[in-house]
C-alpha positions in Angstrom: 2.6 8.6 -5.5 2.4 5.5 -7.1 3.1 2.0 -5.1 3.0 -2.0 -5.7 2.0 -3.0 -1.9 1.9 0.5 -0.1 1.6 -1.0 3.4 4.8 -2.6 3.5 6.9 -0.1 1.5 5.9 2.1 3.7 6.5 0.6 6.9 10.5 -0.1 5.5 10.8 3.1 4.5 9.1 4.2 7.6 11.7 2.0 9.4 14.5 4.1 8.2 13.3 7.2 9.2 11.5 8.4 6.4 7.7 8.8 7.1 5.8 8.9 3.5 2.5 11.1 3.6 -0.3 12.2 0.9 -2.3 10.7 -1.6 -1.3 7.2 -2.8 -2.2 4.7 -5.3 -1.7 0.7 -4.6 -1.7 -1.1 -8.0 -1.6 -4.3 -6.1 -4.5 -3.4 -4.2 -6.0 -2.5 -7.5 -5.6 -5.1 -9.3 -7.8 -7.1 -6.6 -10.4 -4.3 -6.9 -10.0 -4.8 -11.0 -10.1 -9.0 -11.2 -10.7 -10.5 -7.5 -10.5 -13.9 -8.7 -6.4 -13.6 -10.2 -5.4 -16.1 -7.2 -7.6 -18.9 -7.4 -6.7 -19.6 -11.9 -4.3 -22.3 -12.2 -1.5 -20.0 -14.6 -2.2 -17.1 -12.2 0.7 -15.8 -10.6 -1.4 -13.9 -8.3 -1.0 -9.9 -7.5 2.9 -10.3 -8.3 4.3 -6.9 -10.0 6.2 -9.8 -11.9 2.4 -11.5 -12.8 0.7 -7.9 -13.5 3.2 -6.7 -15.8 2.9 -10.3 -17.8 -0.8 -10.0 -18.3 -2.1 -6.8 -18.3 1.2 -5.1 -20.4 2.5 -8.4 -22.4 6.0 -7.7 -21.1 8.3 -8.8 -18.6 9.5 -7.4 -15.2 12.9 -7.0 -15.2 14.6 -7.6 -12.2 16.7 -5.5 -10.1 19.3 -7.9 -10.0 19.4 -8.1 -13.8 19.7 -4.3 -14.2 21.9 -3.1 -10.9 23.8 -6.3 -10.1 27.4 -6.4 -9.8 29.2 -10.2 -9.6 29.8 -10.8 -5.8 33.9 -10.9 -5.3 35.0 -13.8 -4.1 37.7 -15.1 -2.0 40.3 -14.7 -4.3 39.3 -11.7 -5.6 37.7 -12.9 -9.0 34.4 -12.2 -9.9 31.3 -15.0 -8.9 28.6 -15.9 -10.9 26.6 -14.6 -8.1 24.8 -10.9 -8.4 25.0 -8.5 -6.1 22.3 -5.2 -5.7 24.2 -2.3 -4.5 22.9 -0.1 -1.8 20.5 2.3 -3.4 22.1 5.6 -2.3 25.2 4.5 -4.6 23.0 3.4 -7.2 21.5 7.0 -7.6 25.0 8.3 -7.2 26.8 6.7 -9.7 26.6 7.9 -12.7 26.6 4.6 -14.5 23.6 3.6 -12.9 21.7 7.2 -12.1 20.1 6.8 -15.6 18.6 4.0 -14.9 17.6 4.4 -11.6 
Protein backbone atom coordinates (compact mmCIF):
# COMPACT_ATOMS: atom_id res chain seq x y z
CA UNK A 1 0.00 0.00 0.00
CA UNK A 2 1.14 3.17 -1.10
CA UNK A 3 0.08 6.58 0.85
CA UNK A 4 0.86 10.61 0.67
CA UNK A 5 0.40 11.29 4.61
CA UNK A 6 -0.54 7.76 6.06
CA UNK A 7 -1.44 9.02 9.52
CA UNK A 8 -4.24 11.01 8.54
CA UNK A 9 -5.67 8.95 5.72
CA UNK A 10 -5.81 6.55 7.86
CA UNK A 11 -7.46 7.99 10.76
CA UNK A 12 -10.49 9.27 8.10
CA UNK A 13 -10.74 6.13 6.70
CA UNK A 14 -10.50 4.75 10.13
CA UNK A 15 -13.28 7.18 11.02
CA UNK A 16 -15.69 5.47 8.67
CA UNK A 17 -15.23 2.27 9.81
CA UNK A 18 -12.73 0.93 7.76
CA UNK A 19 -9.51 -0.01 9.74
CA UNK A 20 -6.39 -0.25 7.13
CA UNK A 21 -3.62 -2.88 8.29
CA UNK A 22 -0.18 -4.22 6.67
CA UNK A 23 2.78 -2.85 5.30
CA UNK A 24 2.67 0.83 4.10
CA UNK A 25 4.70 3.29 2.37
CA UNK A 26 4.42 7.25 3.10
CA UNK A 27 5.89 9.21 0.16
CA UNK A 28 5.42 12.27 2.14
CA UNK A 29 7.27 10.90 4.94
CA UNK A 30 9.85 9.92 2.33
CA UNK A 31 10.48 12.67 0.75
CA UNK A 32 11.67 14.21 4.29
CA UNK A 33 13.86 11.12 4.68
CA UNK A 34 15.10 11.81 0.85
CA UNK A 35 15.66 16.04 1.03
CA UNK A 36 14.98 17.27 4.80
CA UNK A 37 15.65 20.72 3.96
CA UNK A 38 12.41 20.98 1.01
CA UNK A 39 10.63 23.50 3.64
CA UNK A 40 13.03 25.98 4.44
CA UNK A 41 13.96 26.94 0.01
CA UNK A 42 12.14 29.98 -0.91
CA UNK A 43 10.27 28.16 -4.30
CA UNK A 44 9.72 25.13 -2.13
CA UNK A 45 6.23 24.14 -1.79
CA UNK A 46 7.11 21.86 0.87
CA UNK A 47 6.02 17.99 1.12
CA UNK A 48 2.77 18.86 -0.96
CA UNK A 49 1.81 15.83 -3.34
CA UNK A 50 1.05 19.01 -5.59
CA UNK A 51 5.14 20.25 -4.88
CA UNK A 52 6.54 16.41 -5.17
CA UNK A 53 4.99 15.69 -8.38
CA UNK A 54 6.40 19.31 -9.80
CA UNK A 55 9.98 18.51 -8.87
CA UNK A 56 10.76 15.20 -8.66
CA UNK A 57 8.41 14.01 -11.97
CA UNK A 58 8.28 17.50 -14.09
CA UNK A 59 4.53 17.24 -14.18
CA UNK A 60 1.57 18.55 -12.70
CA UNK A 61 -0.95 17.20 -10.08
CA UNK A 62 -4.15 17.26 -11.38
CA UNK A 63 -6.78 17.99 -9.19
CA UNK A 64 -9.71 16.02 -8.15
CA UNK A 65 -11.93 18.72 -8.85
CA UNK A 66 -10.53 19.09 -12.34
CA UNK A 67 -11.04 15.39 -13.22
CA UNK A 68 -14.40 14.39 -11.10
CA UNK A 69 -16.18 17.75 -10.78
CA UNK A 70 -19.56 18.34 -11.84
CA UNK A 71 -20.86 22.31 -11.95
CA UNK A 72 -22.83 22.83 -8.57
CA UNK A 73 -26.73 23.50 -9.66
CA UNK A 74 -27.97 26.48 -8.68
CA UNK A 75 -31.09 27.98 -7.63
CA UNK A 76 -32.60 28.02 -10.79
CA UNK A 77 -31.56 24.97 -11.86
CA UNK A 78 -28.67 26.17 -14.31
CA UNK A 79 -25.31 25.03 -14.00
CA UNK A 80 -22.59 27.33 -11.64
CA UNK A 81 -19.20 27.92 -12.46
CA UNK A 82 -18.57 26.32 -9.23
CA UNK A 83 -17.23 22.42 -9.14
CA UNK A 84 -18.52 19.95 -7.26
CA UNK A 85 -16.59 16.30 -6.21
CA UNK A 86 -19.10 13.68 -6.05
CA UNK A 87 -19.12 11.17 -3.25
CA UNK A 88 -16.59 8.52 -4.05
CA UNK A 89 -18.83 5.47 -3.94
CA UNK A 90 -20.68 7.06 -7.09
CA UNK A 91 -17.59 8.00 -8.60
CA UNK A 92 -16.46 4.17 -8.74
CA UNK A 93 -19.97 3.34 -9.83
CA UNK A 94 -20.45 5.30 -12.61
CA UNK A 95 -19.32 4.22 -15.47
CA UNK A 96 -18.21 7.55 -16.85
CA UNK A 97 -16.02 8.08 -14.16
CA UNK A 98 -14.91 4.26 -13.04
CA UNK A 99 -12.08 4.50 -15.57
CA UNK A 100 -10.64 7.08 -14.21
CA UNK A 101 -11.02 6.40 -10.79
Amino acid sequence: KAWHNYGFDRHVLYNEGIDCQGFYGDTMHMARLWDSSREKRANGGGYSLEALTRDLLGRRKVPMKELFGKPRRRKDGSEGKVLEVPDVRTLQRDPHTFGAW
